[in-house]
N, CA, C and O of each residue as an XYZ file, in Angstrom:
496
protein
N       0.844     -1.179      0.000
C       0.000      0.000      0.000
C       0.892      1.245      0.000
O       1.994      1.274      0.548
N       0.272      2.388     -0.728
C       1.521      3.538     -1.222
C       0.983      4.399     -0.190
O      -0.215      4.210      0.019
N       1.716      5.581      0.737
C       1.236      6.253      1.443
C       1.515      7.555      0.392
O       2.539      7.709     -0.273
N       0.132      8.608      0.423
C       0.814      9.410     -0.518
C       1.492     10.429      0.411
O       1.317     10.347      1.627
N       2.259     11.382     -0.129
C       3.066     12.340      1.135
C       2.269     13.302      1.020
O       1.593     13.248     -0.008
N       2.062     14.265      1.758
C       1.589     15.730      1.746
C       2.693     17.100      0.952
O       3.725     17.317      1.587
N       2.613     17.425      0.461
C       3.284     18.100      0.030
C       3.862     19.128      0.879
O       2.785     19.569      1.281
N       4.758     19.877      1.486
C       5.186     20.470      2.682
C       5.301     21.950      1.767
O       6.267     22.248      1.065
N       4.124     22.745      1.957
C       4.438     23.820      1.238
C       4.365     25.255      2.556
O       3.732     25.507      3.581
N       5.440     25.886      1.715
C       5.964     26.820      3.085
C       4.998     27.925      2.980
O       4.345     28.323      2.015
N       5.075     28.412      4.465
C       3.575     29.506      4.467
C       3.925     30.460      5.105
O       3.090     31.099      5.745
N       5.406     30.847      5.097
C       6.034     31.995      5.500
C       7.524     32.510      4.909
O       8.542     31.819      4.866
N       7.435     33.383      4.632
C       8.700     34.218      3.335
C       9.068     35.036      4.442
O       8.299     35.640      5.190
N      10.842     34.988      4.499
C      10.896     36.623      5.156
C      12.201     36.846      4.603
O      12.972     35.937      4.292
N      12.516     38.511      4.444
C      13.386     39.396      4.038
C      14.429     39.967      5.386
O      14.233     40.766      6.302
N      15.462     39.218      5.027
C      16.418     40.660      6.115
C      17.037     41.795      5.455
O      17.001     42.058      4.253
N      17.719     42.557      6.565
C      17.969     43.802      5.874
C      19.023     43.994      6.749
O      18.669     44.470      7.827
N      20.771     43.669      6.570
C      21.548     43.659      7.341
C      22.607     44.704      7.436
O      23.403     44.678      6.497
N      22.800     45.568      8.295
C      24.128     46.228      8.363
C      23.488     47.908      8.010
O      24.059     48.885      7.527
N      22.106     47.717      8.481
C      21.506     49.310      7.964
C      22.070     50.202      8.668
O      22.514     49.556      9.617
N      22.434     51.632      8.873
C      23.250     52.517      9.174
C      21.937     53.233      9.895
O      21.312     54.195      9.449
N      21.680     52.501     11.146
C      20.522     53.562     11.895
C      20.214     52.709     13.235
O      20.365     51.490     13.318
N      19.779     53.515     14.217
C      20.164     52.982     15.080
C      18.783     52.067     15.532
O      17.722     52.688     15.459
N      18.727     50.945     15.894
C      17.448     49.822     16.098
C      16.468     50.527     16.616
O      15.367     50.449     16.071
N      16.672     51.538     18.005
C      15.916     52.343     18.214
C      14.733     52.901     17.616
O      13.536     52.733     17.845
N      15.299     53.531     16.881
C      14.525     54.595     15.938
C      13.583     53.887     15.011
O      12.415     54.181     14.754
N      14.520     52.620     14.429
C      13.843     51.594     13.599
C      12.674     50.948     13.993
O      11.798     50.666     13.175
N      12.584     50.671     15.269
C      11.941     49.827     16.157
C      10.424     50.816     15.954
O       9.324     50.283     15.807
N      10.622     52.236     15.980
C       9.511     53.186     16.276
C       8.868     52.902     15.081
O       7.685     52.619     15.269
N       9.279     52.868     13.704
C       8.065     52.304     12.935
C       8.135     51.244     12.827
O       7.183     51.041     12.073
N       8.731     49.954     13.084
C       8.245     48.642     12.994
C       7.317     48.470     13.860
O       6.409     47.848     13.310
N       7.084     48.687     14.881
C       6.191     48.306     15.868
C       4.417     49.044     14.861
O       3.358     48.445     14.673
N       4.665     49.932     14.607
C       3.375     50.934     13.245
C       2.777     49.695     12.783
O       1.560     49.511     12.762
N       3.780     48.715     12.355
C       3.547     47.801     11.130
C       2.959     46.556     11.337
O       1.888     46.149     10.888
N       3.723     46.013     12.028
C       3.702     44.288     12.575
C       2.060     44.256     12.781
O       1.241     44.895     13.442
N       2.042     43.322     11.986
C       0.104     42.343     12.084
C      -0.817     42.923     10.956
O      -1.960     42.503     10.778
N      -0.285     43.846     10.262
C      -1.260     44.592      9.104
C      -1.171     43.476      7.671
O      -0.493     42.458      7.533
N      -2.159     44.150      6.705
C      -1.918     43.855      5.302
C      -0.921     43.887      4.477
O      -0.075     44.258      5.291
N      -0.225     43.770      3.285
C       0.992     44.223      2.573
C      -0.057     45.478      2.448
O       0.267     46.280      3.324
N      -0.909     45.852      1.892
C      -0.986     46.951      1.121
C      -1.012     48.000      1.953
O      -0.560     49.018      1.430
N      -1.455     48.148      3.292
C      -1.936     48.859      4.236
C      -0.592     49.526      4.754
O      -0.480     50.716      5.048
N       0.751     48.240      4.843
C       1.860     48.688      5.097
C       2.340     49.715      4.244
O       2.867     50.708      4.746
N       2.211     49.584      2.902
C       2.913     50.125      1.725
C       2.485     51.516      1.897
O       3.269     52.465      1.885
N       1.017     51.622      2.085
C       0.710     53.478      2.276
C       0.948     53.743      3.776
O       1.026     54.945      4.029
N       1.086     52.904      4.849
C       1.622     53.868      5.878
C       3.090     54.391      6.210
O       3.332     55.403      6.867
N       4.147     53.425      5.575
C       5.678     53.768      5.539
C       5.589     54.804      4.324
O       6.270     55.775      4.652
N       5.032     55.002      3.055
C       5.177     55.895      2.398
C       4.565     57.529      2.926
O       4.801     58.501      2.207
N       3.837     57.678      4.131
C       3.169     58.763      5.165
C       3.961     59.038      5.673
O       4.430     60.066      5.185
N       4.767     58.513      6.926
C       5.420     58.527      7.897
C       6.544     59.259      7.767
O       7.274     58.669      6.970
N       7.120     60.402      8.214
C       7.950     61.248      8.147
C       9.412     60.789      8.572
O      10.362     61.570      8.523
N       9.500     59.787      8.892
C      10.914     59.136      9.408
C      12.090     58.589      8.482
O      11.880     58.196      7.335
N      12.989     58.596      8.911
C      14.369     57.996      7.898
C      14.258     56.618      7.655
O      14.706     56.005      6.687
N      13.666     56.209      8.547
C      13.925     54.599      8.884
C      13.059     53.973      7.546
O      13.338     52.957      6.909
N      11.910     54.918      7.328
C      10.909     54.359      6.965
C      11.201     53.442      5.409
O      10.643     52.404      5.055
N      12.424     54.359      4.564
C      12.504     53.943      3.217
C      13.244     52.616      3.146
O      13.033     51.954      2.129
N      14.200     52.039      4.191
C      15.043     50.402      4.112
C      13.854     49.863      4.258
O      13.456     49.167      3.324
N      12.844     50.063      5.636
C      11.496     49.228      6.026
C      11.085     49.023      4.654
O      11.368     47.944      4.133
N      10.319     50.098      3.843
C       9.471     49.762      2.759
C      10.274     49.154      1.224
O       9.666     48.861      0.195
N      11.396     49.095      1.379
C      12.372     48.081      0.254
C      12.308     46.804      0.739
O      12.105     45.837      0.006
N      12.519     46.706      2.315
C      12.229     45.201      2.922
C      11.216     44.595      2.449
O      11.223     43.592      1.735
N       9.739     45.581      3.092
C       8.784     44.755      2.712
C       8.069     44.636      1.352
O       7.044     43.989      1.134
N       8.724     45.314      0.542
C       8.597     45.013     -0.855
C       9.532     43.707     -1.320
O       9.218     43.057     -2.317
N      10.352     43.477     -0.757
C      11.566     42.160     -1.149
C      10.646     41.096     -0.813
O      10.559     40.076     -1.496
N       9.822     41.354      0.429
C       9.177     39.840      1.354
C       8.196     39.755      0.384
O       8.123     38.668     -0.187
N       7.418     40.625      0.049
C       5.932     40.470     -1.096
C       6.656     39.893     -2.380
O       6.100     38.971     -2.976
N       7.728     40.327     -2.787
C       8.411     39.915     -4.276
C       8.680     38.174     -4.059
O       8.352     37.267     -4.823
N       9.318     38.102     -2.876
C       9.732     36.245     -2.153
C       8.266     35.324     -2.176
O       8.021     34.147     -2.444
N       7.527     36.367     -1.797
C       6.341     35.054     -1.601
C       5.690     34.969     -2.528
O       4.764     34.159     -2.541
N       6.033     35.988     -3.888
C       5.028     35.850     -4.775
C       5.554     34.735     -5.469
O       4.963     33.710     -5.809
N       6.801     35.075     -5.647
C       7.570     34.097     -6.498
C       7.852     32.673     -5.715
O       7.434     31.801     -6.477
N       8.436     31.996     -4.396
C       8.576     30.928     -4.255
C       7.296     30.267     -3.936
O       7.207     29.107     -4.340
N       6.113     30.834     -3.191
C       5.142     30.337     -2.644
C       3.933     30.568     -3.828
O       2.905     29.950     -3.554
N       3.882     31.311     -5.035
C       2.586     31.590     -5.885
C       1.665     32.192     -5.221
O       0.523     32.307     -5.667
N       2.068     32.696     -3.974
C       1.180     33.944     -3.639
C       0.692     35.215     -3.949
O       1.398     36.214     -4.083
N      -0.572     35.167     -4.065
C      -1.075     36.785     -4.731
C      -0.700     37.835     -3.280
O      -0.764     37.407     -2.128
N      -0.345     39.138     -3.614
C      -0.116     39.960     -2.938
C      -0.797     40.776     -1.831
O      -0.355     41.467     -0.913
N      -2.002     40.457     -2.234
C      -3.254     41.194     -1.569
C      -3.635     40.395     -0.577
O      -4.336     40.950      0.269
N      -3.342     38.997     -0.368
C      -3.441     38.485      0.711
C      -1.995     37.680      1.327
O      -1.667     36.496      1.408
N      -1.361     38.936      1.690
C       0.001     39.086      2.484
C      -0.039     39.708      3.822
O      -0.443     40.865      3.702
N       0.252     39.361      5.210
C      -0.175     39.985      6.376
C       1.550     39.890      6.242
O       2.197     39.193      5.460
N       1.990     40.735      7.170
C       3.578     41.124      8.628
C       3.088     40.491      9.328
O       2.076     40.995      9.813
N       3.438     39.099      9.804
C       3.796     38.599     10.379
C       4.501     38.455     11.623
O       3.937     38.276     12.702
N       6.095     38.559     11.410
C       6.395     39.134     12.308
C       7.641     40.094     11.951
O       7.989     40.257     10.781
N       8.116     40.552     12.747
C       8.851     42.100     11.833
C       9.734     42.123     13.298
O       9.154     42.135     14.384
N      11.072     42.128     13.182
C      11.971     42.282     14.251
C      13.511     43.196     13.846
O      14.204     43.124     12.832
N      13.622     43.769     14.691
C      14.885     44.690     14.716
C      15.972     44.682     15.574
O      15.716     45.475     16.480
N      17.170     44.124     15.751
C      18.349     43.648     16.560
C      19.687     44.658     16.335
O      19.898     45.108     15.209
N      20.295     44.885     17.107
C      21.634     46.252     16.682
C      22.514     44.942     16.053
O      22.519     43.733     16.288
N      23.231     45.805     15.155
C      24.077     45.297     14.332
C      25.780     45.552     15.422
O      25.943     45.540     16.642
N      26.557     45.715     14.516
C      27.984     46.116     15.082
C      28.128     47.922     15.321
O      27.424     48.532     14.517
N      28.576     48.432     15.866
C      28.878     49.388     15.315
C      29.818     50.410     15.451
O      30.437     50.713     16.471
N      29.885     50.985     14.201
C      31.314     51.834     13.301
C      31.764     52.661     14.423
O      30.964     53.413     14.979
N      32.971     52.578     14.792
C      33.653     53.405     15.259
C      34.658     54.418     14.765
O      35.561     54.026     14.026
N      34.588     55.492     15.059
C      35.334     56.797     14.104
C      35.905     57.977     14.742
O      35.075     58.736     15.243
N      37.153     58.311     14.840
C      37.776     59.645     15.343
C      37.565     60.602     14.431
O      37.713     60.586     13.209
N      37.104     61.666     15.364
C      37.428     63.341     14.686
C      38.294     63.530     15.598
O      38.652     63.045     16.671
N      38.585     64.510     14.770
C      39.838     65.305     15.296
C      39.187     66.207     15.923
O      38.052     66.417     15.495
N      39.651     67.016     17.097
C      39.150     67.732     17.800
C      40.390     69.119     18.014
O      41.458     69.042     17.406
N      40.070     70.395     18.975
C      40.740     71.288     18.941
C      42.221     70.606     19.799
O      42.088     69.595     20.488
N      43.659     71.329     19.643
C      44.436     70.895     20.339
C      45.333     69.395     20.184
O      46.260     68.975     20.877
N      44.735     68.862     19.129
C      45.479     67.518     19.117
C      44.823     66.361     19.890
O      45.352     65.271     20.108
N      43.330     66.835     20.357
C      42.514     65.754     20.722
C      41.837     65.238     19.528
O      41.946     65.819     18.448
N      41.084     64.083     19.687
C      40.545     63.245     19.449
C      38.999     63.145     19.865
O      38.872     63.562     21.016
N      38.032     62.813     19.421
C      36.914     62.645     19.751
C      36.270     61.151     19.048
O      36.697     60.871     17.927
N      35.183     60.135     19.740
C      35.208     58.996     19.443
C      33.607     58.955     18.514
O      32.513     59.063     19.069
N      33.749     58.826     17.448
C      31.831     59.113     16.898
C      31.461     57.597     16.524
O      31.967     56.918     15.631
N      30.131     57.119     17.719
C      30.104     56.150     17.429
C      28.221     56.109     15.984
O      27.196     56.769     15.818
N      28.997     54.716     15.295
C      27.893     55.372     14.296
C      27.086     53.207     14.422
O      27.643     52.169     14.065
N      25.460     53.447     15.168
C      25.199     52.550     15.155
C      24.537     51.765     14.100
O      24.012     52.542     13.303
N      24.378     50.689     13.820
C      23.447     49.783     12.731
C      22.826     48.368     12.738
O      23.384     47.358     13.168
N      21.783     48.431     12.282
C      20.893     47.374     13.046
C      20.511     46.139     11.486
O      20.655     46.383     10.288
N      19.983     44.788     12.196
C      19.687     44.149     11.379
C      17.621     43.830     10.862
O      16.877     43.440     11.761
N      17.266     43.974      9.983
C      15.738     44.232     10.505
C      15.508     43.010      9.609
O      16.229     42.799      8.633
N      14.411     42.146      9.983
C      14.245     40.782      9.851
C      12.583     40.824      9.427
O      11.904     41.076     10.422
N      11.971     40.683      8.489
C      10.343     40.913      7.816
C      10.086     39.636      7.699
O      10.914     38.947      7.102
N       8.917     39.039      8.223
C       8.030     37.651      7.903
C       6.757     37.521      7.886
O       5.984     37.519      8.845
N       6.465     37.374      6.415
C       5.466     37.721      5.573
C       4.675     36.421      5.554
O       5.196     35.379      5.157
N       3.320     36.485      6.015
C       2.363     35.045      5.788
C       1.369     35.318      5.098
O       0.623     36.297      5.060
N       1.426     34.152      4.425
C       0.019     33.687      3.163
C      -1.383     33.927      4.142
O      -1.591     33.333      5.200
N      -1.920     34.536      3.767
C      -3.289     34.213      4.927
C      -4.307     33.027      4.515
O      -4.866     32.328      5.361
N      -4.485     32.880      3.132
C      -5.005     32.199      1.945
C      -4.887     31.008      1.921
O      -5.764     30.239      1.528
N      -3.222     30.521      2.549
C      -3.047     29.250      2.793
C      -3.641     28.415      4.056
O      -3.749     27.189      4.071
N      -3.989     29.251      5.065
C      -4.727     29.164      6.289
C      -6.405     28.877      5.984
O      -7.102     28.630      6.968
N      -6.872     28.902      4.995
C      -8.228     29.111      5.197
C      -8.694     27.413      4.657
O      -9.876     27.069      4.652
């Protein structure tokens, strides 16, 4: 007797975004905006939002909608954030020169931001 297999089809895509030049902080202030919405809903509120952070976020979550369309055959319109996380990266350390032959230390931070995009469609 043949058992047939189930086919193991994946029901979550996600995009990182590593070594961004900003500090998790700040990042964190619109990811938190985002996490649990629609793709589309995301797309017009990072394009509103007056922040720096906002333009890596909305390339991310355009990469995660581009991943699931293509490996999973998912239509776009039924794409939720999932889950959306932001972690500090390393960060750049740099002397200015200062008056007198001092030195001053400018630290420049950067974070890694992590997008996971679910089929809702596949759930039903």
């Amino acid at each position: 007797m043949l058992k047939k297999k189930k086919k193991n089809k994946k029901k979550e895509v996600y995009a990182l975004g590593q070594y961004i030049s900003m500090s998790a902080h700040k990042v964190r202030r619109v990811i938190d905006q985002i996490r649990g919405r629609s793709y589309e809903e995301t797309l017009m509120i990072l394009e509103l939002m007056p922040y720096r952070a906002c333009y890596p976020i909305f390339k991310l979550v355009y990469s995660a909608a581009a991943n699931a369309s293509y490996n999973m055959d998912s239509n776009k319109t039924n794409l939720i954030i999932s889950k959306a996380e932001v972690n500090e990266g390393t960060t750049v350390k740099k002397l200015k020169p200062r008056a007198r032959g001092r030195s001053y230390p400018i630290k420049r931070p950067t974070c890694h931001i992590n997008i996971i995009v679910k089929d809702i469609s596949l759930y039903k």
